[in-house]
N, C-alpha and C positions, 0 to 999 in steps of 0.2 A: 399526147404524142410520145409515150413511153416508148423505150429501145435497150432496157440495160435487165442485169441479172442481181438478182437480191444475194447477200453475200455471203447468207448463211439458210440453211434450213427453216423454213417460215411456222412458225408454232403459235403466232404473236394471237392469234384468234380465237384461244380457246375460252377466254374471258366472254369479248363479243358475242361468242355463239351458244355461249350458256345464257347470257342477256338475252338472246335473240330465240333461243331457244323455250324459256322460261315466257316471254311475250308471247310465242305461239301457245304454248299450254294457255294461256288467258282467252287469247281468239277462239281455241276447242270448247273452250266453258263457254263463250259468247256464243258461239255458234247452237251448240248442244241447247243452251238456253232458250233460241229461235226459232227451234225445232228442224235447222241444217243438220243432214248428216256429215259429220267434218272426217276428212281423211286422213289416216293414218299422219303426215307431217304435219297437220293444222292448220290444212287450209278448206274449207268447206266448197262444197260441189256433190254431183254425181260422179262414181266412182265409174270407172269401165272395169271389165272383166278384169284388168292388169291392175285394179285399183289407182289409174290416176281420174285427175281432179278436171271433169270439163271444162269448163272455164277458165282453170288455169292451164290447161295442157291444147285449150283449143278444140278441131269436131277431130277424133281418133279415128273417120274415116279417111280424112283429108290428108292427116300426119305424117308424114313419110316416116323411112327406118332410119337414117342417118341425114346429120346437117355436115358440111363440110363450113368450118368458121374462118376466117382470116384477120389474125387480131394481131394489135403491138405485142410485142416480147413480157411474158411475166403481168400482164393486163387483168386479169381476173384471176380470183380465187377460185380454183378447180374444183372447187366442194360446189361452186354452182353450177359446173358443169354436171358433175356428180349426178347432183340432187335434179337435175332437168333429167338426163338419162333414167334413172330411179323410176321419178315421178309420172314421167310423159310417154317411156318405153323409145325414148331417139336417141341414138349414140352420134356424140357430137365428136369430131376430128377437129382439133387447131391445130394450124399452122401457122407462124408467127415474121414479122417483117421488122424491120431494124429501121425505117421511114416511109414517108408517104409515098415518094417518089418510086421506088420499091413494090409500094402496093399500086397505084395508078400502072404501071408498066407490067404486071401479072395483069391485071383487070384487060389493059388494051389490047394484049394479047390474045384476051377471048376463049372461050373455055377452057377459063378459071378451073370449075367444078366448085367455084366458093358460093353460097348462097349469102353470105352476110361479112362485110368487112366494116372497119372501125377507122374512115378516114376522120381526120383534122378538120377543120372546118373550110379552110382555102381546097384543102385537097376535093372537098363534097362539093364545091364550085365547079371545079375540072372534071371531075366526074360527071357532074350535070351538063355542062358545057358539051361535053365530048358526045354525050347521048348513051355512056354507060352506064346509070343510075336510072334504076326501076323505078317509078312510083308505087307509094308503099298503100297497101288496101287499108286505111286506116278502120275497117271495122273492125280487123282482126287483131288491133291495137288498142284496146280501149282503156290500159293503164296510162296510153299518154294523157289521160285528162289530170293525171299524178304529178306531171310535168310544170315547172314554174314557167308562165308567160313570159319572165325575163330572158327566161333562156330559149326560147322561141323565135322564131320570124327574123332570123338573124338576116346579113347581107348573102351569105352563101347560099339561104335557100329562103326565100320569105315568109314563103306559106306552109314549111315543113313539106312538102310535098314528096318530099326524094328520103328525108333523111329528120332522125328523132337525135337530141342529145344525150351522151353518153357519160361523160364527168368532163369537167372542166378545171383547168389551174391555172399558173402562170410560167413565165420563166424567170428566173432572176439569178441573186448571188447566192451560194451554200456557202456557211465556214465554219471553223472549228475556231470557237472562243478564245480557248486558250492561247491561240497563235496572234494571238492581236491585242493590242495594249488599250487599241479603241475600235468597239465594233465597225467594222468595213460599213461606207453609206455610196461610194462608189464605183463603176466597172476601173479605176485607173490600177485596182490592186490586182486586175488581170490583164493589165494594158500594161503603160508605160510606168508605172510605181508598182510594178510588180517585186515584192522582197521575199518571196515563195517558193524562185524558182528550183523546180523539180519538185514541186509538191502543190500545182495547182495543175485545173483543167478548164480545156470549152469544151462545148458538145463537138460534136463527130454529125455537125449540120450544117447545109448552107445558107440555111435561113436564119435560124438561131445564131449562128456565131457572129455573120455578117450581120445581123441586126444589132445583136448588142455591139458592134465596134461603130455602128451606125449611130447607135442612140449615145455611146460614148462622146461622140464627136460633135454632138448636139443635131443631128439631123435625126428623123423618124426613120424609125424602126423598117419602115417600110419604103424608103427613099430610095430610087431607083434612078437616080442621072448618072451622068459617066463622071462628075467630078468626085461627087459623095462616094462609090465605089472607087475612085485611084487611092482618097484618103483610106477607105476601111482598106485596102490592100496592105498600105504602108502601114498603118496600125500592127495589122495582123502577122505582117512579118518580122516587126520589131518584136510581137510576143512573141513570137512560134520559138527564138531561142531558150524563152524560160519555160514555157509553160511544158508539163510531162507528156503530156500527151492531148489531143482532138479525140476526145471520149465518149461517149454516149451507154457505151455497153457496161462496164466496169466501176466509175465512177462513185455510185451510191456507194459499194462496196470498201471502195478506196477513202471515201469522207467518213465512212463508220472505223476504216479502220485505223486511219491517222496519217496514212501513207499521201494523202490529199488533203492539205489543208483549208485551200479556197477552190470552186468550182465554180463553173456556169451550168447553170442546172432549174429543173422545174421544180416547182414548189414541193407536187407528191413527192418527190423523188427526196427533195431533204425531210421530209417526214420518217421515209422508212430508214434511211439513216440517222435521223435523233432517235428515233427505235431505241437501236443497238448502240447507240454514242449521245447521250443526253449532252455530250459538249460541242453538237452541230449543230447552226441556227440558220434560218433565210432570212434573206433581205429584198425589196425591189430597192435596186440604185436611187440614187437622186436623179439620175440620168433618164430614169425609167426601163420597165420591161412591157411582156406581152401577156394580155388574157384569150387562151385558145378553150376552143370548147375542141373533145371527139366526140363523134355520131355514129349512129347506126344506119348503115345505109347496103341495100339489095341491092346486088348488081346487075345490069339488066339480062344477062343470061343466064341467072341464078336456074339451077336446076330443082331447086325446090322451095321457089318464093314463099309458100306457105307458110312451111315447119319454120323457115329464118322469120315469118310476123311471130307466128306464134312464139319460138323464142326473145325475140325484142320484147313482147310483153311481158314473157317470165321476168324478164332482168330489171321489168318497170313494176315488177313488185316489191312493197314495200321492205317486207323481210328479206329476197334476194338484192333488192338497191346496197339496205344495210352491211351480207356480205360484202359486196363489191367495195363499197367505197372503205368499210374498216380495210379491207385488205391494199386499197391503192393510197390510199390516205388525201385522193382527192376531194374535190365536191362532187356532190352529188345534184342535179339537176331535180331528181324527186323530192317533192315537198313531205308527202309522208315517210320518206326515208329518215329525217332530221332528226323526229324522236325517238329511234329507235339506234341511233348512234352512243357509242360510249362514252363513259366519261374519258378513258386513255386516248380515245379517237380527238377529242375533242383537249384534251390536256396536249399531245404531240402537235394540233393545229394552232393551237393559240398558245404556250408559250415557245414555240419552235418559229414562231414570227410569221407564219405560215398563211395568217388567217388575212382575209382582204376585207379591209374597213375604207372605211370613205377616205380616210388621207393616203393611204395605199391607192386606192383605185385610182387615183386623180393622177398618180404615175405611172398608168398602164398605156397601153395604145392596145386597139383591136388587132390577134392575126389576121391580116386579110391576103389576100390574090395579089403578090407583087410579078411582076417579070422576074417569075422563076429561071430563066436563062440568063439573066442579068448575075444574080445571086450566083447561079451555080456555076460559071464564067470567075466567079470575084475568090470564092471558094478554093474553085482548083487551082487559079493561079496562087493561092496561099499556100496550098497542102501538097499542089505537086511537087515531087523528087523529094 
């Protein structure tokens, strides 16, 4: 559920893509070996008269000329966009949204012109719910067999039907080591032992913010009564004096560059900020946070269902997963994506605190479908005026 802007110029992939690069030259020898004619990028197939790869690009009768895409802000490395245009002969257009809420209320409005969006996993619920989400032709998807079963048959969609996973993280605490005499283990150092003030953040979310004051106060993340929402009010007003700002957009930027010392923030997100600041690390509170997956999901007046399957499958290839995720520093949901990650990819997840192991996980809660009006009711009485 990304919404924010990287703080500098992104160059961080030229290692990854030589890694990734150097593996395809291996695939072209394998292939050459098999007696496949492999394509020009190294990936094997029949070429079409434009030289792309059938199987990877899908039937190029069927193909349209353009996909219209609707993705989180800064969500993929555009070298895979690139490289699908390139490869497939389809020019992709993103347009980018700053939450879910955001994309749900373009979607109901109804031609969109978007064939493929990137909800949240509660969001792909309401979507289904509402009867805007296309069922996806899964033959023309058949890198989802690349997909981990864990990340599967979730409560939003059981049978995958509507919608495939995209990367997955969490939310929790970011901070800058230096500013702390003992690492932060809970939300009270953006609550009420807040000693940061003017140099910390919460998201710029109703869900996120109001969960973590939720889970601060020893209720679930996901606690919807009218008592647990008067306490998160009163919480949230008591920070709103310290804290710099309800952030979402700027935030990474602001923890790489010191001007933020503690944040409430998703995991990828402290990734690309230990980036550029090896002295930022995550935490899940003692209190706990949330584990969200995004998906891929066609909307149901998608003007060109096809070209958006056959795209969802480019992005569940292995070498294209690898882009993605070095570039978000999420997880990746593709199981052959794993070894094809780098050592830097995998150095900023695990010693950036980043990485989710079993004593982690046991302090997560699932995002799920709470009474969204509740939250966004609890929200604006914090942020309004």
């Amino acid at each position: 559920m990304p919404r924010m802007q990287r703080a500098t110029p992104d160059d961080r992939h030229t290692r990854p893509l030589a890694r990734l690069i150097a593996g395809l030259a291996g695939l072209m020898l394998l292939a050459a070996a098999c007696g496949e004619e492999a394509t020009t990028d190294g990936t094997a197939g029949t070429p079409t008269d434009g030289g792309a790869a059938v199987g990877r690009c899908g039937d190029p009768e069927r193909l349209g000329e353009a996909l219209n895409f609707y993705n989180w802000a800064d969500y993929i490395d555009e070298a895979v966009l690139e490289k699908f245009e390139k490869e497939c002969g389809v020019r992709v257009t993103m347009d980018t949204y700053t939450s879910n809420e955001e994309m749900i209320a373009k979607v109901q409005a109804g031609n969109s012109g978007y064939s493929l969006v990137i909800p949240t996993d509660y969001a792909v619920e309401i979507l289904i719910e509402q009867e805007l989400a296309r069922p996806l032709d899964k033959e023309n998807i058949p890198n989802a067999a690349n997909l981990d079963p864990k990340q599967l048959g979730l409560y939003y969609d059981p049978d995958n039907t509507y919608s495939f996973p995209y990367q997955y993280s969490t939310t929790g605490l970011a901070y800058n080591e230096t500013a702390f005499a003992e690492p932060p283990t809970s939300w009270a150092v953006l609550f009420d032992q807040n000693e940061h003030c003017g140099e910390s953040s919460l998201l710029d979310d109703q869900y996120e913010t109001v969960g973590a004051s939720l889970a601060y106060l020893g209720h679930s993340w996901n606690e919807t009564s009218d008592a647990a929402h008067e306490e998160a009010i009163d919480l949230l007003l008591e920070a709103k004096d310290c804290i710099s700002a309800f952030d979402s957009a700027n935030f990474i930027g602001n923890l790489a560059s010191g001007e933020v010392v503690v944040a409430e923030a998703w995991g990828f997100a402290a990734g690309i900020a230990r980036l550029d600041n090896p002295d930022v690390r995550y935490v899940i509170p003692d209190e706990g946070g949330i584990l969200w997956q995004d998906n891929f999901v066609v909307p149901v007046d998608a003007p060109d269902p096809y070209t958006a399957e056959v795209f969802i499958n480019y992005m569940l290839e292995p070498d294209i997963g690898a882009l993605i995720t070095e570039y978000t520093f999420g997880f990746t949901p593709n199981l052959k994506v794993e070894p094809l990650l780098s050592d830097d990819y995998h150095g900023i997840i695990t010693d950036g605190g980043i990485f989710i192991d079993d004593e982690v996980r046991e302090r997560l809660e699932p995002s799920i479908r709470a009474d969204t009006k509740r939250y966004a009711d609890t929200y604006k009485a914090v942020t309004a005026g």
